[in-house]
ROPA-504084 format. One record per residue (C-alpha): residue in one letter; x, y, z; chain; residue number from 1. Coordinates in steps of 0.05 Angstrom, whole numbers. Example, Ala and Ser with C-alpha at 12.3 -4.5 7.8 and 13.67 -1.06 7.14 Angstrom:
2
kelo miti:A, u:246, v:-90, w:156, lotor:A, lumke:1
kelo miti:S, u:273, v:-21, w:143, lotor:A, lumke:2
//
This chain:
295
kelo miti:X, u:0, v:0, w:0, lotor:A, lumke:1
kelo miti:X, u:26, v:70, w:-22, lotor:A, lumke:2
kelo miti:X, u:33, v:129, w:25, lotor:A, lumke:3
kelo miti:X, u:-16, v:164, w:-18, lotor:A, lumke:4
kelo miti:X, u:-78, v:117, w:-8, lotor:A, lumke:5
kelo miti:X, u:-119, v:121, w:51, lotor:A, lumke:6
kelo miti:X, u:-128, v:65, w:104, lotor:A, lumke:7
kelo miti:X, u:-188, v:39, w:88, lotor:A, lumke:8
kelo miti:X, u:-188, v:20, w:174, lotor:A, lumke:9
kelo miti:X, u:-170, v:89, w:187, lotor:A, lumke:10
kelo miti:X, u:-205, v:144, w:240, lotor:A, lumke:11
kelo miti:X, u:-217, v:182, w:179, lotor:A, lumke:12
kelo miti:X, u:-262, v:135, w:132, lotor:A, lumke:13
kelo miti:X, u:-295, v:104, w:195, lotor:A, lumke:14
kelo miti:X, u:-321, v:168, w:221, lotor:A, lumke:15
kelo miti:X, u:-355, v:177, w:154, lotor:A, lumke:16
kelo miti:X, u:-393, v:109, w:155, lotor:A, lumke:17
kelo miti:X, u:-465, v:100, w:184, lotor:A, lumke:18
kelo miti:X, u:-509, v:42, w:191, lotor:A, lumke:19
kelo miti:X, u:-567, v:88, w:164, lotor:A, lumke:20
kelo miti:X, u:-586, v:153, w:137, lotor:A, lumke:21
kelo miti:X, u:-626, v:186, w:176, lotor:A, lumke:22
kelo miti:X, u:-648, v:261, w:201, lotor:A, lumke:23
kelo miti:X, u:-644, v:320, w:156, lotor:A, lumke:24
kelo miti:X, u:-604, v:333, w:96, lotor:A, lumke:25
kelo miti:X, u:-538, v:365, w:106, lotor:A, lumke:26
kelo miti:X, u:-519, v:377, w:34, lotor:A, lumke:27
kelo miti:X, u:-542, v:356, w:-33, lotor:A, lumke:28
kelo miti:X, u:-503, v:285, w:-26, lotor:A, lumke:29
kelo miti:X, u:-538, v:266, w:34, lotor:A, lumke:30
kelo miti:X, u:-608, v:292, w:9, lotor:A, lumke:31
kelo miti:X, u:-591, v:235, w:-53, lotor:A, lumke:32
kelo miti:X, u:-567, v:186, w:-5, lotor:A, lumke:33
kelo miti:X, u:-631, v:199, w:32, lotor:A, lumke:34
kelo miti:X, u:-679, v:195, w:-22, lotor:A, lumke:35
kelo miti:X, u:-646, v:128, w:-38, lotor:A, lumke:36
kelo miti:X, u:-650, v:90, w:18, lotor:A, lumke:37
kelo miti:X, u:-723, v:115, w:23, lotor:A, lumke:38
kelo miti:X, u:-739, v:87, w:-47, lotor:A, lumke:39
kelo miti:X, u:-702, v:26, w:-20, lotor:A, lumke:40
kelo miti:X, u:-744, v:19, w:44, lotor:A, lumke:41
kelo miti:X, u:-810, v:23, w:0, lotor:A, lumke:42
kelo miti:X, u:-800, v:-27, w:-45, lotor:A, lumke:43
kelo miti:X, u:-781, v:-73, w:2, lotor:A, lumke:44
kelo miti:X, u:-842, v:-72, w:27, lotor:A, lumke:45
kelo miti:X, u:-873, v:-83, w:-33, lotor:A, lumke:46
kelo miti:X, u:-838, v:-138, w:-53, lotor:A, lumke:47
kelo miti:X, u:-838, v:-171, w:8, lotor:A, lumke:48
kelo miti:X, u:-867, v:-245, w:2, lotor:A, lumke:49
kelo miti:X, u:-935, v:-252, w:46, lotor:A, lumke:50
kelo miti:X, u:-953, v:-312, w:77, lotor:A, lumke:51
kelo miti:X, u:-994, v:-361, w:42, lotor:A, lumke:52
kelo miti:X, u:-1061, v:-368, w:72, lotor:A, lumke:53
kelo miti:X, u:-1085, v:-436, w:96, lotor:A, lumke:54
kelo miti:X, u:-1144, v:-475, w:72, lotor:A, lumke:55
kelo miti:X, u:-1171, v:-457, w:139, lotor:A, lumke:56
kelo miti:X, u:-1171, v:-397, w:140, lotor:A, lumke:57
kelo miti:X, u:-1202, v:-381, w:65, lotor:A, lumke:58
kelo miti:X, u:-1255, v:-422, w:92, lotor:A, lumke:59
kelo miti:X, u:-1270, v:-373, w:145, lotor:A, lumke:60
kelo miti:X, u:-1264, v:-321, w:105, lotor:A, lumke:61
kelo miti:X, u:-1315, v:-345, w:55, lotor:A, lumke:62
kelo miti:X, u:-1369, v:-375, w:115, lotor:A, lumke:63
kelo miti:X, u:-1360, v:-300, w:146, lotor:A, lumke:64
kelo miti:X, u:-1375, v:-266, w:79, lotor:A, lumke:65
kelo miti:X, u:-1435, v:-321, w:63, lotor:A, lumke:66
kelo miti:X, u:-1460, v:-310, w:139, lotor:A, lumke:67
kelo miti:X, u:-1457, v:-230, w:130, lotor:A, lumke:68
kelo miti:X, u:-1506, v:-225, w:77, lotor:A, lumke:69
kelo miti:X, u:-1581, v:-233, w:93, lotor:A, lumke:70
kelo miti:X, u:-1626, v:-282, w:57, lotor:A, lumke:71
kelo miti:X, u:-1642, v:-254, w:-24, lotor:A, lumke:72
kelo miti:X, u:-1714, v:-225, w:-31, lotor:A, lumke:73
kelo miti:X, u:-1706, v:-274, w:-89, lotor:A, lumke:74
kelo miti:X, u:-1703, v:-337, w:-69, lotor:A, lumke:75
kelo miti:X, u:-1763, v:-379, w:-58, lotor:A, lumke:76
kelo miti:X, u:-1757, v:-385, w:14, lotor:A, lumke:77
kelo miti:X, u:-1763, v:-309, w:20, lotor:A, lumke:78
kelo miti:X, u:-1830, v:-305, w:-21, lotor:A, lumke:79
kelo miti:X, u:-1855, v:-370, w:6, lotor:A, lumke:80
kelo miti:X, u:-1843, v:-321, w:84, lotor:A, lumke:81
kelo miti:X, u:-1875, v:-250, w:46, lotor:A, lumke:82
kelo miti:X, u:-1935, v:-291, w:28, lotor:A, lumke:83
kelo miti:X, u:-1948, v:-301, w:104, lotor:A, lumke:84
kelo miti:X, u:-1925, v:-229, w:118, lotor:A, lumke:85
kelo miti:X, u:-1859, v:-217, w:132, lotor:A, lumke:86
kelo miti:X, u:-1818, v:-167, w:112, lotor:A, lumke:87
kelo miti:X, u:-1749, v:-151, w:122, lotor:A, lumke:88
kelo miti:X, u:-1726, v:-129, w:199, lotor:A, lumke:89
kelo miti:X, u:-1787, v:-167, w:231, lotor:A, lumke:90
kelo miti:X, u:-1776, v:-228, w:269, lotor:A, lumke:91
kelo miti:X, u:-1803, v:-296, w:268, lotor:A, lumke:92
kelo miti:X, u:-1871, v:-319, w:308, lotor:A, lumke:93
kelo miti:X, u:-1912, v:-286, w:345, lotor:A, lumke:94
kelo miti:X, u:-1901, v:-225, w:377, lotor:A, lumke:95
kelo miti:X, u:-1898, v:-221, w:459, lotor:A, lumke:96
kelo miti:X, u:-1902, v:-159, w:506, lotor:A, lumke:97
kelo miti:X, u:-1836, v:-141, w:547, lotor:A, lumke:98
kelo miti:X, u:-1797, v:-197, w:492, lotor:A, lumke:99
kelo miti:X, u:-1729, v:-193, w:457, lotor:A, lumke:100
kelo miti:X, u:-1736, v:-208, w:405, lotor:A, lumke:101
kelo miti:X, u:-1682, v:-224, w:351, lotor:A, lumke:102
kelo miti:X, u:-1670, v:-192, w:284, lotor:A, lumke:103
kelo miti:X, u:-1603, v:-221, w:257, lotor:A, lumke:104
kelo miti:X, u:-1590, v:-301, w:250, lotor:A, lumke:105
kelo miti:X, u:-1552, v:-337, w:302, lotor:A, lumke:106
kelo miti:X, u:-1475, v:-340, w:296, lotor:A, lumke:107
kelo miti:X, u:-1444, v:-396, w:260, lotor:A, lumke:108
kelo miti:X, u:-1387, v:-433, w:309, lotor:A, lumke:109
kelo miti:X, u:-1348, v:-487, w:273, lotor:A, lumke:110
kelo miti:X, u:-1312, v:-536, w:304, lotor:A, lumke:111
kelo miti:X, u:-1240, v:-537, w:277, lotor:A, lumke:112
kelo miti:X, u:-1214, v:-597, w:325, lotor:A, lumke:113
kelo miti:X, u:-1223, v:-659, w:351, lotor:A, lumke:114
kelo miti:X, u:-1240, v:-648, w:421, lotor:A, lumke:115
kelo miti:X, u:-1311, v:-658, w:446, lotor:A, lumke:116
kelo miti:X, u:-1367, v:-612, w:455, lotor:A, lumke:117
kelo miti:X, u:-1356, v:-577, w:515, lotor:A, lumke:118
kelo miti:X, u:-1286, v:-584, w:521, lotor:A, lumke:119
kelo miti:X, u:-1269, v:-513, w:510, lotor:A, lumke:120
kelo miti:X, u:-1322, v:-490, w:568, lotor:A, lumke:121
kelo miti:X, u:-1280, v:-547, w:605, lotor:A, lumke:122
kelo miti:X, u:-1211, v:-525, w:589, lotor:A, lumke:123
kelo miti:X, u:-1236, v:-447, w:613, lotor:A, lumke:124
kelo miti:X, u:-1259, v:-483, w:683, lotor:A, lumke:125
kelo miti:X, u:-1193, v:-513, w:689, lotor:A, lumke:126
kelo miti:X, u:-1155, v:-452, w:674, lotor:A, lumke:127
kelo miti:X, u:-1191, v:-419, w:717, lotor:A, lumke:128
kelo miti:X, u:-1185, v:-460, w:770, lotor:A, lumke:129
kelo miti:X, u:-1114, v:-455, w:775, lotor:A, lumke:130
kelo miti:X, u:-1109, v:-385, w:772, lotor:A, lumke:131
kelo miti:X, u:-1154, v:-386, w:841, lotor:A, lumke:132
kelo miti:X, u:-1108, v:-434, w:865, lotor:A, lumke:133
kelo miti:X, u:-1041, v:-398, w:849, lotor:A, lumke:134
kelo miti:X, u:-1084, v:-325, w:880, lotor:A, lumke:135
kelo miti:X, u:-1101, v:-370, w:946, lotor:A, lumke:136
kelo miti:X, u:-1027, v:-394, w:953, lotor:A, lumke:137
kelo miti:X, u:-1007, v:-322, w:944, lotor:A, lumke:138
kelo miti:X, u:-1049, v:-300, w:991, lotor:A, lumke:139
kelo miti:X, u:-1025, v:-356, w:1049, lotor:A, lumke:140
kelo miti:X, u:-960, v:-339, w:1034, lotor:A, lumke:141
kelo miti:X, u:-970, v:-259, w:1038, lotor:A, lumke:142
kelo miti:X, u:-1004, v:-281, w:1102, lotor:A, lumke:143
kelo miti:X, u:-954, v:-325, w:1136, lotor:A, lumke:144
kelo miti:X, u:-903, v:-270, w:1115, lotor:A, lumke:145
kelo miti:X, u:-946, v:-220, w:1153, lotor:A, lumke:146
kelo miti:X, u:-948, v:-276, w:1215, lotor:A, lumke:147
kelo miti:X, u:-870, v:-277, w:1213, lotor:A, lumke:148
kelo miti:X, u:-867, v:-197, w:1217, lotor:A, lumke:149
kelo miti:X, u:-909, v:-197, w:1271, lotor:A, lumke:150
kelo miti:X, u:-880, v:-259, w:1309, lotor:A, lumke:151
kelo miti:X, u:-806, v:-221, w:1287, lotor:A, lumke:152
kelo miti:X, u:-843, v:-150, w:1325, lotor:A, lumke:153
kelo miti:X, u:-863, v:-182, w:1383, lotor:A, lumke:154
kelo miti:X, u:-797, v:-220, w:1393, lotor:A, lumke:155
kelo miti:X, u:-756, v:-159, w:1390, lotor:A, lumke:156
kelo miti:X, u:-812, v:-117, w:1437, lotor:A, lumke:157
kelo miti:X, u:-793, v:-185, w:1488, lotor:A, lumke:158
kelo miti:X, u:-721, v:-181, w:1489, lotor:A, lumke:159
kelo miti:X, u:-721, v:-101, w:1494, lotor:A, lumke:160
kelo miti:X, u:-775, v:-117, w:1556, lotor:A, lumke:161
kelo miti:X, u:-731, v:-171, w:1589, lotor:A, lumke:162
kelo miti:X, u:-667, v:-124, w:1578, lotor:A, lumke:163
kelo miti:X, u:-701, v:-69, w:1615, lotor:A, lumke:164
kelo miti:X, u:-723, v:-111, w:1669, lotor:A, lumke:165
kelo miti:X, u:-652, v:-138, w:1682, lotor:A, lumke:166
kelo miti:X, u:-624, v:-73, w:1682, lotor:A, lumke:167
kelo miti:X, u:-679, v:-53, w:1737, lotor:A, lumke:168
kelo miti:X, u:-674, v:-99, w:1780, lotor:A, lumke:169
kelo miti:X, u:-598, v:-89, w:1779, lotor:A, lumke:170
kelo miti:X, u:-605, v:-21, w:1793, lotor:A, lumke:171
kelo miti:X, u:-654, v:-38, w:1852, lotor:A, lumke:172
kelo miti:X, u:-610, v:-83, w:1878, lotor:A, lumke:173
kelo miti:X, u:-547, v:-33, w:1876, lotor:A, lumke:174
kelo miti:X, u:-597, v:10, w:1919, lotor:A, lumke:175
kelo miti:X, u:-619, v:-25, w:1963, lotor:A, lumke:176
kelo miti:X, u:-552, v:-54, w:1992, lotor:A, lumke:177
kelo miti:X, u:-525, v:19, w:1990, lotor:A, lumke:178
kelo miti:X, u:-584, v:42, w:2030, lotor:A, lumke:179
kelo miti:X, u:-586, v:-20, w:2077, lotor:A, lumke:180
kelo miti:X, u:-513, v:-5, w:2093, lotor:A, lumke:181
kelo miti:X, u:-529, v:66, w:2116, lotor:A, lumke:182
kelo miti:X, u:-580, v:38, w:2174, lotor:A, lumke:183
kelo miti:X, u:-533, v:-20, w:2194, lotor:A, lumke:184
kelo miti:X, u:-555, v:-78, w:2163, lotor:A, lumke:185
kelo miti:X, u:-505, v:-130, w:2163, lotor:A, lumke:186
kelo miti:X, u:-536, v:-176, w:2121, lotor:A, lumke:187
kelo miti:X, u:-605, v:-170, w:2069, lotor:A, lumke:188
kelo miti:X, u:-675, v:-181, w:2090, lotor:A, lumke:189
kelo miti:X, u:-681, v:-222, w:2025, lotor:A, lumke:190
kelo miti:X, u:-613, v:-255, w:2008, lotor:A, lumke:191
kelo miti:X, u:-611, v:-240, w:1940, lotor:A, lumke:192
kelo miti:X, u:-633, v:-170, w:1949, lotor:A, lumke:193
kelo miti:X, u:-559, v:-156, w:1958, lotor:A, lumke:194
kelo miti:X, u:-502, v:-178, w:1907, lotor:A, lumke:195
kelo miti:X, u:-459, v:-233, w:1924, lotor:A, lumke:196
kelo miti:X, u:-395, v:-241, w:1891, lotor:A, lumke:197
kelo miti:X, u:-354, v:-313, w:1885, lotor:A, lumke:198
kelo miti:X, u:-289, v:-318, w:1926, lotor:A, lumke:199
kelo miti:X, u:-227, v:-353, w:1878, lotor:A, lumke:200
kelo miti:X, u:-186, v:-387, w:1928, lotor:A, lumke:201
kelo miti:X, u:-120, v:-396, w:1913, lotor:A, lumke:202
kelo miti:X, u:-90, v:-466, w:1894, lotor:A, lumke:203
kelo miti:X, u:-38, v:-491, w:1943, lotor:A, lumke:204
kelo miti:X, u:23, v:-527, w:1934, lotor:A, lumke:205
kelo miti:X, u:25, v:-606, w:1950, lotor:A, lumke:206
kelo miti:X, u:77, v:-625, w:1995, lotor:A, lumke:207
kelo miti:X, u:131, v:-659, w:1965, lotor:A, lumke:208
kelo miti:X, u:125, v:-727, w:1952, lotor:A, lumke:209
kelo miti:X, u:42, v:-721, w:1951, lotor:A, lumke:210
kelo miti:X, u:-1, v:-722, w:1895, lotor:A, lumke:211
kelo miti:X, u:-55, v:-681, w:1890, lotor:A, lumke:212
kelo miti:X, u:-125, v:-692, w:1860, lotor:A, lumke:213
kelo miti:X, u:-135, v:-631, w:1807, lotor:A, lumke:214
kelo miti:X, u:-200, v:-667, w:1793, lotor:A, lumke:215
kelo miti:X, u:-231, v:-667, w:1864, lotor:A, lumke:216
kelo miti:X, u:-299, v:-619, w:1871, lotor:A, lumke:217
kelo miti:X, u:-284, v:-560, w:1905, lotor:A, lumke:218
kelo miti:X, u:-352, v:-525, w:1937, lotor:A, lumke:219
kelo miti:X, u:-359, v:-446, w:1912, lotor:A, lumke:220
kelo miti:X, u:-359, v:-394, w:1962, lotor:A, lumke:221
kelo miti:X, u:-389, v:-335, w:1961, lotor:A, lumke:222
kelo miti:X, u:-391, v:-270, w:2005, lotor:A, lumke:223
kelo miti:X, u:-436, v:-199, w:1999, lotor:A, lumke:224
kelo miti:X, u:-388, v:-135, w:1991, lotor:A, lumke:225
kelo miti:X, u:-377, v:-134, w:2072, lotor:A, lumke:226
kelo miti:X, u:-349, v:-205, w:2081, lotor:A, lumke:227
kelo miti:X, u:-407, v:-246, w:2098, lotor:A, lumke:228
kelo miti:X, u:-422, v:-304, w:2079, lotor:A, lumke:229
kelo miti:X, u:-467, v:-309, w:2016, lotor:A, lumke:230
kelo miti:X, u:-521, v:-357, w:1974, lotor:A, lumke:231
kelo miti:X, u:-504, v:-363, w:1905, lotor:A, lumke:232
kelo miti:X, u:-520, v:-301, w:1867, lotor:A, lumke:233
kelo miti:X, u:-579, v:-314, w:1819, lotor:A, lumke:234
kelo miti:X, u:-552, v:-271, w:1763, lotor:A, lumke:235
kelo miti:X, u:-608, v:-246, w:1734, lotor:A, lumke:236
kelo miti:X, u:-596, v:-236, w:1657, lotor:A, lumke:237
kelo miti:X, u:-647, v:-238, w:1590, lotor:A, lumke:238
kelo miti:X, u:-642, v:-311, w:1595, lotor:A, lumke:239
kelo miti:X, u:-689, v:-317, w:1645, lotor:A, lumke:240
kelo miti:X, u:-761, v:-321, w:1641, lotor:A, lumke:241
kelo miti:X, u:-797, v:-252, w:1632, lotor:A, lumke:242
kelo miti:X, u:-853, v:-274, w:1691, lotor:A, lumke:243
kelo miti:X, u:-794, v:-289, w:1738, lotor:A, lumke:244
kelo miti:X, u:-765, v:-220, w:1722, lotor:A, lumke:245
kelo miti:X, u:-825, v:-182, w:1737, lotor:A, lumke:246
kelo miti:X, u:-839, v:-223, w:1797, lotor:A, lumke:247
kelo miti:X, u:-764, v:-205, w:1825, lotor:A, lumke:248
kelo miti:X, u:-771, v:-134, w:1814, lotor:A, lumke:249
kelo miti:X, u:-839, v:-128, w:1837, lotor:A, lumke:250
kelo miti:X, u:-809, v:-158, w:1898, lotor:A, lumke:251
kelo miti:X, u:-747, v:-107, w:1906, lotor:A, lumke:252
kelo miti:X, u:-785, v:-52, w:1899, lotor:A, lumke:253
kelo miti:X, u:-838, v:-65, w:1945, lotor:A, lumke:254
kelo miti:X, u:-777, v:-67, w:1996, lotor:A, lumke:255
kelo miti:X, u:-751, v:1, w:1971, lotor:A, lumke:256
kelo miti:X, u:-815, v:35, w:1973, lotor:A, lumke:257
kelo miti:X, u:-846, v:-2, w:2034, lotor:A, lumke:258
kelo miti:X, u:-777, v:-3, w:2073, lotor:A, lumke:259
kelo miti:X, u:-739, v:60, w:2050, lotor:A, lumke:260
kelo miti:X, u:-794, v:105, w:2025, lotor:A, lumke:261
kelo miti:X, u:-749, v:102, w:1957, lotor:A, lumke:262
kelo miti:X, u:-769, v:104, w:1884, lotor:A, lumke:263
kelo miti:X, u:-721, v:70, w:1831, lotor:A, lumke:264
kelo miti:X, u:-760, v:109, w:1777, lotor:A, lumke:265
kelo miti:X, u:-763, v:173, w:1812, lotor:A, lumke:266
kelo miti:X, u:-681, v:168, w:1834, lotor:A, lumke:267
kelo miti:X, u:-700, v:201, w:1900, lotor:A, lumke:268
kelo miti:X, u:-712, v:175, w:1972, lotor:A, lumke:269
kelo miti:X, u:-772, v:209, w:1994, lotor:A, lumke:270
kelo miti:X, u:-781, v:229, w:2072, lotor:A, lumke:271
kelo miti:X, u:-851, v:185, w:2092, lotor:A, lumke:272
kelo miti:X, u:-906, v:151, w:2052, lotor:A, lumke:273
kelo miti:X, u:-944, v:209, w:2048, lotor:A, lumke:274
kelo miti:X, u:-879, v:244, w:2018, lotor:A, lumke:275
kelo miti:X, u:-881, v:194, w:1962, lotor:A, lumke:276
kelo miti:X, u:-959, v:191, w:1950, lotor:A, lumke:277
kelo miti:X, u:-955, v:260, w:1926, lotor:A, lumke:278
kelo miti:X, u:-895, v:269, w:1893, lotor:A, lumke:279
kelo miti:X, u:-878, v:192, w:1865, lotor:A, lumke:280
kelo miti:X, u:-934, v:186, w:1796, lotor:A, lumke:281
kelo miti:X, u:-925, v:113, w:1821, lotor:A, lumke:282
kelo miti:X, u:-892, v:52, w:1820, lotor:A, lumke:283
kelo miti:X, u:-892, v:24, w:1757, lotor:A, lumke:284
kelo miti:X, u:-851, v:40, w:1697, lotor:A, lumke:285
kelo miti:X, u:-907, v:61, w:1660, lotor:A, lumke:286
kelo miti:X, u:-923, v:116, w:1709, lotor:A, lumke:287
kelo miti:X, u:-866, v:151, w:1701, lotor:A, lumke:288
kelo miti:X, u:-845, v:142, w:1619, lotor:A, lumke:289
kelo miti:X, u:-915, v:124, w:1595, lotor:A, lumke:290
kelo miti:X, u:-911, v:70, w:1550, lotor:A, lumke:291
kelo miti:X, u:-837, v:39, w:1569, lotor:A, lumke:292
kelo miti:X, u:-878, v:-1, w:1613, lotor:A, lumke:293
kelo miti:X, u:-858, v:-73, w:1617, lotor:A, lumke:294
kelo miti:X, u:-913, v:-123, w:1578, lotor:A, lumke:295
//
């Protein structure tokens, strides 16, 4: 290829190809190329090979165009009817009050197939039929979807009820030993209302020349925060059930109120009952934040 002939892959010939001529003319060789390819387009069209019509179909073209004309005033069923009085747009027999009557013959339906009368009206039952039965799965699925929301909702309104529960009744519980301790209590008038914590004792040494038994049971000790002996502490965490929960800090904060004229809720320690009947709003949860109330 000479230096003088043009790539024919070049930037410059490919910017000047399209895949079709369209939008308005730019100058008089794209108004040509225009007209061209719209002279192309129409006899394409022209030429274009239809699709041969079935032996079916020309028949129902010819019953429709047989069916669409009304009987010939001519023939000699028509003057054998005008004899007796009939004339065209009347109807046959006689003549009721508040009747429809009709003026046009009855619709032609020819059976193209080999399926039995009625099997159409069948097949449209069927079809039918499943349609209602895919709608009704729908709807127990949209349903059972709705169930899991609402079993998914209530779950989560549990655990955030249980958590606040736990986190009362530790709070009470902080209280009430720190209040106790003030009036020189040495130990709880409920053992758990105070927290007990586990003592680790230390391993000791076997003498030399002894085994000792690493497996042998050793019985957990606990004491409250002043060196008494303690019960296990109960530990009372979201794992437990939400009645027992409620029962505990129903419990703990009878004591507080009852004992120490003291509201969890409220943070303050009120002087007397009466004190606390008119200032506390009362002593549940939901007397004091509305609806944080525990369910």
């Amino acid at each position: 290829m000479s230096d003088d002939e043009d790539d024919y892959m070049s930037a410059d010939i490919l910017n000047g190809v399209s895949d079709q001529p369209v939008g308005i003319a730019k100058s008089r060789a794209h108004k040509r190329q225009l007209q061209i390819h719209s002279r192309f387009e129409e006899t394409r069209e022209t030429v274009r090979p239809k699709r041969p019509i079935s032996h079916a179909e020309r028949e129902k073209e010819r019953r429709d165009e047989a069916l669409a004309k009304p009987i010939s005033q001519e023939s000699k069923g028509f003057a054998l009817m005008a004899k007796m009085g009939f004339k065209p747009g009347m109807t046959l027999g006689k003549q009721r009050e508040d009747e429809i009557r009709i003026t046009e013959p009855i619709s032609v339906d020819i059976k193209g197939n080999r399926k039995g009368l009625g099997h159409e009206v069948e097949e449209v039952q069927e079809r039918n039929d499943r349609v209602e039965a895919v709608m009704q799965k729908m709807k127990e699925q949209a349903a059972k979807h709705e169930e899991l929301i609402d079993d998914y909702s209530k779950r989560r309104r549990q655990d955030a009820n249980a958590k606040q529960l736990v986190k009362d009744i530790r709070a009470c519980r902080k209280v009430c030993e720190e209040l106790d301790h003030r009036m020189q209590k040495k130990i709880p008038d409920v053992a758990w209302f105070w927290r007990s914590y586990k003592i680790v004792q230390e391993e000791s040494e076997a003498p030399k020349g002894y085994y000792r038994n690493r497996d042998a049971e050793k019985e957990e000790e606990y004491k409250y925060s002043n060196g008494l002996t303690a019960p296990v502490d109960p530990n009372y965490d979201v794992t437990m059930p939400t009645e027992d929960l409620e029962e505990a800090l129903s419990s703990i904060n009878t004591y507080l109120r009852d004992g120490h004229f003291y509201c969890i809720w409220c943070g303050a320690n009120y002087c007397s009952p009466e004190d606390m009947a008119e200032h506390c709003p009362g002593n549940t949860r939901r007397s004091h934040h509305g609806d944080d109330d525990h369910e």
